[in-house]
C-alpha positions, 0 to 999 in steps of 0.5 A: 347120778343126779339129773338136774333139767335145763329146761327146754334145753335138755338135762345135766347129770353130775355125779353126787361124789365127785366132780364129774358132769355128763351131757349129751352134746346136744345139751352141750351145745345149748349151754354154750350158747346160754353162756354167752347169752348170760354174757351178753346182758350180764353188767361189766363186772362179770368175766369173760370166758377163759381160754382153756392152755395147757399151763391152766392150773385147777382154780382154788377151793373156796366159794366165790361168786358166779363169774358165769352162768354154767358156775350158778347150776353146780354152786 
């Protein structure tokens, strides 16, 4: 596992080989609300947040630029 740190906000550990992330719901709770923070002073071009629905599909592999601040810690 690899620890990244949020700051004062706690700390992310992801899994180096594969796809997996863990947090403590504390530092859960701290990235949704700087999500939405990112998204309140971000400019009209950024995304809203998704609604997660049972048809979702896993989004294509390829790079694309940050539609949301969670996207910029693991890119």
């Amino acid at each position: 596992m690899v620890t990244r740190s949020l700051g004062a906000d706690g700390g992310v550990s992801q899994c180096p080989d594969g796809p997996g992330v863990f947090l403590a719901r504390a530092d859960l709770g701290s990235l949704i609300e700087a999500e939405a923070d990112w998204h309140r002073h971000a400019s009209q071009a950024t995304a809203p947040l998704p609604r997660i629905t049972a048809d979702m599909q896993a989004p294509p592999s390829g790079r694309t630029p940050a539609r949301a601040w969670v996207e910029t810690l693991f890119g």
